[in-house]
RODO-2510 file (C-alpha; in nm, 4 decimals, decimal comma):
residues 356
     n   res          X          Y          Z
     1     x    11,2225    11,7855    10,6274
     2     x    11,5696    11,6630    10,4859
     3     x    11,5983    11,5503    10,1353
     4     x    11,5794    11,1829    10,0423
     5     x    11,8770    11,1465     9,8142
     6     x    11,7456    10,8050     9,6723
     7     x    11,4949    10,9682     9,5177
     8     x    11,6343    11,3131     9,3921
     9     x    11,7172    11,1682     9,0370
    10     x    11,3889    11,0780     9,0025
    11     x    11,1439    11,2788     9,2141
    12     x    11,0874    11,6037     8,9687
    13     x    11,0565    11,3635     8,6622
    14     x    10,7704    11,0980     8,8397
    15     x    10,6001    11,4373     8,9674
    16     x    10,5599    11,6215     8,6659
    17     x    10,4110    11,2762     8,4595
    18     x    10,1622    11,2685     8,7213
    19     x    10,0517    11,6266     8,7706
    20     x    10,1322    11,7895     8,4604
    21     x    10,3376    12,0221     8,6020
    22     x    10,6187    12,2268     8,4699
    23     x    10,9383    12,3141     8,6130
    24     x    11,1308    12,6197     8,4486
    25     x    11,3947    12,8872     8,4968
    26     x    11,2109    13,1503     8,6690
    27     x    11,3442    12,9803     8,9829
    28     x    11,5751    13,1948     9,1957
    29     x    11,8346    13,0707     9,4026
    30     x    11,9836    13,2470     9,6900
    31     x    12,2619    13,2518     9,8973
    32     x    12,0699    13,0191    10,1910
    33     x    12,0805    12,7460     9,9831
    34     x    11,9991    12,5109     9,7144
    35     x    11,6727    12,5735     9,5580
    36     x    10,6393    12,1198    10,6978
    37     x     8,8851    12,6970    11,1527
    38     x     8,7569    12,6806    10,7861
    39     x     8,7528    12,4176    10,5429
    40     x     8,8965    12,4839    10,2008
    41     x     8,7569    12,4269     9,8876
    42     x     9,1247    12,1906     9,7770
    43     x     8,9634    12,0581     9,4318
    44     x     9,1812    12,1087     9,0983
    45     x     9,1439    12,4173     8,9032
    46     x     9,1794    12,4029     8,5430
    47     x     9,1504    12,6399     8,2589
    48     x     9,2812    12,9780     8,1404
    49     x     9,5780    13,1540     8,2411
    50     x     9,5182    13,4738     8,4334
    51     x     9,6799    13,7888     8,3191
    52     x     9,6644    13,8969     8,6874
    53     x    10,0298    13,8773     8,7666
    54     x    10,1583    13,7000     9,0546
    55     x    10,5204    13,6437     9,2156
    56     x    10,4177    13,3641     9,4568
    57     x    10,6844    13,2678     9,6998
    58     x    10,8133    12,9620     9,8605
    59     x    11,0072    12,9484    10,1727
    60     x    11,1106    12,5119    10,1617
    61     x    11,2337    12,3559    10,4433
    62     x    11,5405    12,1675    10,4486
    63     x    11,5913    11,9349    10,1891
    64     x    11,3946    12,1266     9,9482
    65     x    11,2931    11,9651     9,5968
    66     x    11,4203    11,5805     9,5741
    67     x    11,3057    11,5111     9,9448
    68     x    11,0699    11,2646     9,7871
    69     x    10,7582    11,3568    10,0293
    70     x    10,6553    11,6974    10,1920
    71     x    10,8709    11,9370    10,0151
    72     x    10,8155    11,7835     9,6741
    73     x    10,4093    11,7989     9,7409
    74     x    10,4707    12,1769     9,8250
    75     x    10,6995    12,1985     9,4548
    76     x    10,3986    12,0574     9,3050
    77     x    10,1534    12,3328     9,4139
    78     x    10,4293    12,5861     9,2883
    79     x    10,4651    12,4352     8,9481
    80     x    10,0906    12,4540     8,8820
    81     x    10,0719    12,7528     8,9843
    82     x    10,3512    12,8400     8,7421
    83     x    10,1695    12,6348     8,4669
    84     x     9,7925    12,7441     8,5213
    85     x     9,8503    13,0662     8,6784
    86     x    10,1347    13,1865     8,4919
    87     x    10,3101    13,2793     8,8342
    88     x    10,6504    13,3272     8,8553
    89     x    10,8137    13,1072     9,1272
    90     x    11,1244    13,2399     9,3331
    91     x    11,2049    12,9375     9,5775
    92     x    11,4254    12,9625     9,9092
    93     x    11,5296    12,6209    10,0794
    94     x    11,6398    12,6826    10,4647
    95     x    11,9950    12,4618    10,5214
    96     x    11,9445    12,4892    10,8939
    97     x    11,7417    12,7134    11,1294
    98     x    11,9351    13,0149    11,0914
    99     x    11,8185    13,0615    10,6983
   100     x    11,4149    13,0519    10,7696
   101     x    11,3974    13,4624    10,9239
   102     x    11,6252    13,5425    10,6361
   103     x    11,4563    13,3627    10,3352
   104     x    11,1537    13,4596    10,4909
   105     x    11,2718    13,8207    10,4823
   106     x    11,4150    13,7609    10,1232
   107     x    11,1033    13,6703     9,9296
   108     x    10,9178    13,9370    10,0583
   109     x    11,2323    14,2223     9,9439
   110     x    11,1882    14,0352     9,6380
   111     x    10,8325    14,1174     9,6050
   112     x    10,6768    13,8161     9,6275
   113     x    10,3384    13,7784     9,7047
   114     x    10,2342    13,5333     9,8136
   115     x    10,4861    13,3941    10,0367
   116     x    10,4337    13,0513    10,1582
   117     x    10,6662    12,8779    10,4321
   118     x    10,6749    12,5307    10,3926
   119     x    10,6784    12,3392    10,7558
   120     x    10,5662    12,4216    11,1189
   121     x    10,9495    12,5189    11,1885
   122     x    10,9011    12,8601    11,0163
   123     x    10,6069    12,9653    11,3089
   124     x    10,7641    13,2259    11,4936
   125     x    10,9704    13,3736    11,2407
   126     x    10,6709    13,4102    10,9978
   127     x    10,4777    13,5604    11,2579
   128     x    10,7701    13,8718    11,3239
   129     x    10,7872    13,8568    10,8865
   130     x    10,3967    13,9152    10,8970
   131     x    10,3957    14,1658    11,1366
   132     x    10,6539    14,3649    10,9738
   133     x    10,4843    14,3160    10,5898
   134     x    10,1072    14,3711    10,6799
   135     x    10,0856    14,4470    10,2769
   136     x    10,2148    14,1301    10,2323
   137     x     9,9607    13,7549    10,2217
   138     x    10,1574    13,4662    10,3825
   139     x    10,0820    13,1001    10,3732
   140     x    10,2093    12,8597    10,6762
   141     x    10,1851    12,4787    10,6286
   142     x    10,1350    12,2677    10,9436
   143     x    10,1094    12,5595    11,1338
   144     x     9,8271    12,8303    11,3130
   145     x    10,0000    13,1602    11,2998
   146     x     9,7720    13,4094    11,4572
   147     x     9,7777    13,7487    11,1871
   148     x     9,5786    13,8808    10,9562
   149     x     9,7723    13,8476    10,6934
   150     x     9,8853    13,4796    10,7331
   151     x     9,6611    13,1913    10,5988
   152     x     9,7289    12,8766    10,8302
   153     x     9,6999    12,5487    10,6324
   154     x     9,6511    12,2307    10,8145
   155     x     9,5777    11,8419    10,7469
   156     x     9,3676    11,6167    10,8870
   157     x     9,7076    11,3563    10,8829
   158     x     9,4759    11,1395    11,0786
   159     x     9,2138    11,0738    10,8957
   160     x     9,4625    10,9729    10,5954
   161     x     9,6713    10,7731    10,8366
   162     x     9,3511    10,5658    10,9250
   163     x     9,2811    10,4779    10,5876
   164     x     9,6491    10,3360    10,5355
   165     x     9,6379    10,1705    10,8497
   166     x     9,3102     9,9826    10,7827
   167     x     9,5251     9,8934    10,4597
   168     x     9,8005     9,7501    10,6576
   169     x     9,5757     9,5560    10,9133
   170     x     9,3800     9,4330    10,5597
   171     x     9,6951     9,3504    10,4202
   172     x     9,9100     9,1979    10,7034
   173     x     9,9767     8,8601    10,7521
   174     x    10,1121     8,8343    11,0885
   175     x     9,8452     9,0412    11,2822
   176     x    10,2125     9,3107    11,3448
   177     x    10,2683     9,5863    11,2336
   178     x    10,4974     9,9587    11,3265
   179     x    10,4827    10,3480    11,3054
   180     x    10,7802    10,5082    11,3205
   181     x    10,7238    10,8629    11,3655
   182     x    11,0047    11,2124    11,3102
   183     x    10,9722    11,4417    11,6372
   184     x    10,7386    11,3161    11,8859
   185     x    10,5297    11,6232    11,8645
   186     x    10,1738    11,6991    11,9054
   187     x    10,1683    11,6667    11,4516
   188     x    10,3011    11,3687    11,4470
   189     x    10,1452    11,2027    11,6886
   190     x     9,8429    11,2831    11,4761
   191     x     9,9789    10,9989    11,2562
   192     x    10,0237    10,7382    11,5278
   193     x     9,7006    10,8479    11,6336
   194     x     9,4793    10,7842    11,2848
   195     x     9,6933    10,4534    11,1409
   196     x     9,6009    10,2999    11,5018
   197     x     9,2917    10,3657    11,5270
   198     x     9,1920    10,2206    11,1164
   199     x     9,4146     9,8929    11,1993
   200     x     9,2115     9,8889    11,4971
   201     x     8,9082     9,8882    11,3337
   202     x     9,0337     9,6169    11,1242
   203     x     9,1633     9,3979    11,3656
   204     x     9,0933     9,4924    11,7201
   205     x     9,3963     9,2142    11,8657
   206     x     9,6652     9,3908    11,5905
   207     x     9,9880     9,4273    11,7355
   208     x    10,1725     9,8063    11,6309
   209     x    10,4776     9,8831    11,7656
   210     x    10,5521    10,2299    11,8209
   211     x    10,8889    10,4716    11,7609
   212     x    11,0283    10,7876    11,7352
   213     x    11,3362    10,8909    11,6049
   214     x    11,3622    11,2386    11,8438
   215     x    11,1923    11,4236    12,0737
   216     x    11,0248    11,7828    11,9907
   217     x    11,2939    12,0268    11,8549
   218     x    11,5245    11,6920    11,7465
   219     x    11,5640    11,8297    11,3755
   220     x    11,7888    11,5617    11,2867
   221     x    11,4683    11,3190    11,3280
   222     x    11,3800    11,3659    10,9844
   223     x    11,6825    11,3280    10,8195
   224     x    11,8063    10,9762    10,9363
   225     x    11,7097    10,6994    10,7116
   226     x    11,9536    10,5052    10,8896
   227     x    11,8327    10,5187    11,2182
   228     x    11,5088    10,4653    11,0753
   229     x    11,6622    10,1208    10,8720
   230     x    11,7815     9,9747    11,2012
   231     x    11,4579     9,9893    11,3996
   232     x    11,2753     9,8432    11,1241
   233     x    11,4912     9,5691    11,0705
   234     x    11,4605     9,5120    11,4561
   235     x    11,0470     9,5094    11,3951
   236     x    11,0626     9,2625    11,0426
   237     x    11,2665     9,0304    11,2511
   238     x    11,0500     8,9997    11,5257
   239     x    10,7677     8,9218    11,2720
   240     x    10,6119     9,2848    11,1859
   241     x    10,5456     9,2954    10,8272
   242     x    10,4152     9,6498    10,7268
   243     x    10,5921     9,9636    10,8772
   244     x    10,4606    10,3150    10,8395
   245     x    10,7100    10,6021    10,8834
   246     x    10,5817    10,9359    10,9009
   247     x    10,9549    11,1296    10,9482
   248     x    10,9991    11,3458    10,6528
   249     x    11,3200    11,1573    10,4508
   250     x    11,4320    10,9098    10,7206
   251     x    11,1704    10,6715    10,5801
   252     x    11,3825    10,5555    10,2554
   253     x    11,5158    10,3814    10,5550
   254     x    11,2412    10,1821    10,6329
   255     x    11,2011    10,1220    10,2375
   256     x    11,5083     9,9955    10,2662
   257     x    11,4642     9,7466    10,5265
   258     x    11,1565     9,6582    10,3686
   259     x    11,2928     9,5739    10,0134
   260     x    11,6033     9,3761    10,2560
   261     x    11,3549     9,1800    10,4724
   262     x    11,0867     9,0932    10,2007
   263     x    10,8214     9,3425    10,3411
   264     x    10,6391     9,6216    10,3163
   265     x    10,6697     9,9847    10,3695
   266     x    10,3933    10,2624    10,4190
   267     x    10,5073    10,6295    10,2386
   268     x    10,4237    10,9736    10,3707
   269     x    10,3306    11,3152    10,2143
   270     x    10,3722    11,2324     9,8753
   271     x    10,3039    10,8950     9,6557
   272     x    10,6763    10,7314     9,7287
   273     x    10,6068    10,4285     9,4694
   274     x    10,6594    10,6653     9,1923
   275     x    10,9034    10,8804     9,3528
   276     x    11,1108    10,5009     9,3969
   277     x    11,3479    10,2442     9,2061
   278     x    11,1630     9,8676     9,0928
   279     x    11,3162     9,7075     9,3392
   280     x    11,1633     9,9420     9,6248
   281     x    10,8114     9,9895     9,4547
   282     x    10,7402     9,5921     9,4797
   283     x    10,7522     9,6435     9,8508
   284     x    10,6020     9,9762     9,9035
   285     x    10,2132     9,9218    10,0140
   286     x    10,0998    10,2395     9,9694
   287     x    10,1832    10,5971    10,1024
   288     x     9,9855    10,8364    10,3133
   289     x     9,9125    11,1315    10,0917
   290     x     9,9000    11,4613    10,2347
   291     x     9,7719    11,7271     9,9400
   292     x    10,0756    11,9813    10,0296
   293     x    10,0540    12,1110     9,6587
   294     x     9,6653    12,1704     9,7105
   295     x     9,7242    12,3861     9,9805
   296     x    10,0252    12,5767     9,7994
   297     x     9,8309    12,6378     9,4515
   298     x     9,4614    12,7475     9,6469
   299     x     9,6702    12,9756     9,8216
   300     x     9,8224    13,1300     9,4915
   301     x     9,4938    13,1105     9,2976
   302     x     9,3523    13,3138     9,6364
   303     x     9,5781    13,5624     9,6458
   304     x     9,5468    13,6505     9,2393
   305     x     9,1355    13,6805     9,3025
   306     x     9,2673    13,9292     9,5717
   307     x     9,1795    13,6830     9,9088
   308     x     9,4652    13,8082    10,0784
   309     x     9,2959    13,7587    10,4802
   310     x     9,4196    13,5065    10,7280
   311     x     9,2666    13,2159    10,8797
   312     x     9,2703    12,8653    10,9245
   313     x     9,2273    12,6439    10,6189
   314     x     9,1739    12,2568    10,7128
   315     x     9,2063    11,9969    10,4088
   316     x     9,0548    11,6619    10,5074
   317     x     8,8799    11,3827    10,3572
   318     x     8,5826    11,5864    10,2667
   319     x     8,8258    11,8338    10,0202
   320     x     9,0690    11,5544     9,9195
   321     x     9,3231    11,7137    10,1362
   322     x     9,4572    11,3843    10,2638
   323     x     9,3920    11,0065    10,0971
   324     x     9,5827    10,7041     9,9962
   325     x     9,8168    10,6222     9,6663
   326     x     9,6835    10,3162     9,5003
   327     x    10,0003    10,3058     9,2978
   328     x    10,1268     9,9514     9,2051
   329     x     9,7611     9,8032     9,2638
   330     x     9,8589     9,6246     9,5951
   331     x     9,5396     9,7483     9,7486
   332     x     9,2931     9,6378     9,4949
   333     x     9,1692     9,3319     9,7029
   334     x     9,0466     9,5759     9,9412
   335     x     8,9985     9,9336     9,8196
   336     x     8,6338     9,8711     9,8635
   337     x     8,6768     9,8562    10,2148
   338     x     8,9124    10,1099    10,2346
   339     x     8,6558    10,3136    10,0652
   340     x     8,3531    10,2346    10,3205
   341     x     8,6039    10,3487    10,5551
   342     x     8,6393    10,6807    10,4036
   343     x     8,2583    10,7695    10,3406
   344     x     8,2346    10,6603    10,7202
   345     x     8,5105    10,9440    10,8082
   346     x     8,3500    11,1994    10,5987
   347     x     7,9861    11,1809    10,6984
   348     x     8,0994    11,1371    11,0929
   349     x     8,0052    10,7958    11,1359
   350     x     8,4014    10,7512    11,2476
   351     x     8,5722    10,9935    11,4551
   352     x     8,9280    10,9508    11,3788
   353     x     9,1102    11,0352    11,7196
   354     x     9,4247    11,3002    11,6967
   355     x     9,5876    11,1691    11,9831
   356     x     9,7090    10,8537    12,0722
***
């Protein structure tokens, strides 16, 4: 997903207050550019360094570190892993679909082990890498790549997405509200799917409008805030006054409306409140959080116990995979119910639908 330049300033400092990560100059940068089955165990690991040393990988998408939300979660995971593991980190950022085979292909010359492709785009060129480096463990967010040496690491985005849409149905004063996804692809959708379904719950009547900003293979769908801006002015004018926007950085756009119009705005991936100026945290509601830096540091803490098999990893509710920001304390009046909500989700009570 493209970078969010409104929050590049800012993004690495807000992330490392909250985490307690560290960013250093073990970094690499490379001539592509400028440094998206079973459930995983995606609690926190503290403690001792390990002496066990480890060259972990990561292949970012494009926009890299400052896109405010999925790349910056995945920056996270590699920073801990840095600070807890003592790995070093030797990062790749793709400027365009021509530099994921390559990076790909980089990382592992380098020796990195570990390798971890950030985003679904890097599918079929991690599975040719992977067949080529059978020696080598891969990691593939938002993506199943059938090897055996390729760990697949998926969300449960809708069971997240419910929780922030019972918080916007909760929170809403007009009984309207939006979703305005990236590429309308089977993923994404996922979204749409789970923030219906908990306004839904809330308020049965709720009125959600529903856009996308490009169909499947559209990259430019999550890299255009502005396109983004203009369709949620369109909604806050017609009385909507909570928009969700689950398209990588096009949604400072919809911040951006939001702050204009008096509203509010729903952030993806990563907790955007922190990640944002004043001004655009009084109108932020909350943000979808999707535990991209789990997935990365379990992966590198597998690999140095020597895990190195495939598979599919799923981090939900149940593993803190996925969840809410409370940031700002704009939810308080109803985290309770938000909460109900959640145990509901995680002991099957709810079935959060994937599809809308």
């Amino acid at each position: 997903m493209r970078k969010n330049k409104r929050f590049a300033g800012v993004a690495l400092l807000a992330a490392v207050g909250i985490f307690a990560t560290a960013c250093g100059s073990d970094t690499k940068t490379a001539t592509s550019g400028t440094t998206g089955g079973t459930t995983a165990t995606a609690g926190t690991t503290g403690g001792t360094m390990s002496s066990t040393p480890l060259n972990l990988g990561i292949a970012f998408d494009t926009g890299g570190r400052g896109d405010g939300t999925f790349n910056d979660s995945a920056a996270r995971g590699g920073d801990k892993a840095k600070t807890e593991l003592g790995a070093k980190l030797d990062e790749l950022e793709a400027t365009g679909d021509q530099d994921r085979k390559p990076n790909l292909e980089t990382l592992t010359k380098n020796g990195d082990n570990p390798v971890i492709a950030v985003g679904f785009l890097f599918g079929d060129d991690l599975k040719t890498v992977a067949t080529a480096n059978p020696k080598t463990t891969y990691g593939i967010i938002d993506s199943v790549v059938d090897a055996p040496n390729v760990k697949s690491l998926v969300f449960a985005e809708e069971q997240g997405s419910f929780l922030v849409g019972a918080a916007a149905a909760l929170k809403s004063k007009t009984g309207h509200i939006g979703f305005i996804g990236g590429q309308e692809i089977d993923l994404i959708k996922k979204f749409q799917a789970g923030y219906a379904a908990g306004a839904m719950a809330v308020n049965p009547k709720i009125v959600i409008d529903v856009k996308y900003l490009g169909a499947a293979g559209d990259n430019a769908a999550w890299g255009s805030p502005d396109k983004a801006k203009e369709i949620a002015n369109g909604w806050y004018a017609a009385g909507a006054d909570i928009i969700y926007t689950a398209a990588g950085g096009s949604g400072a756009g919809t911040i951006d409306a939001a702050v204009a119009s008096g509203k509010w705005a729903i952030g993806v991936d990563s907790d955007q409140y922190v990640l944002a100026t004043p001004d655009q945290q009084k109108h932020i509601l909350t943000s979808m959080i999707k535990r991209v830096d789990v997935a990365v540091f379990e992966t590198a803490k597998a690999v140095q116990s020597g895990d190195t098999k495939g598979g599919v990893q799923v981090f939900d509710l149940k593993v803190d995979g996925v969840g809410y920001a409370t940031s700002g304390g704009y939810l308080d009046d109803v985290k309770d119910k938000l909460e109900a909500f959640k145990k509901q989700i995680i002991d099957g009570t709810i079935k959060v639908p994937t599809a809308p």
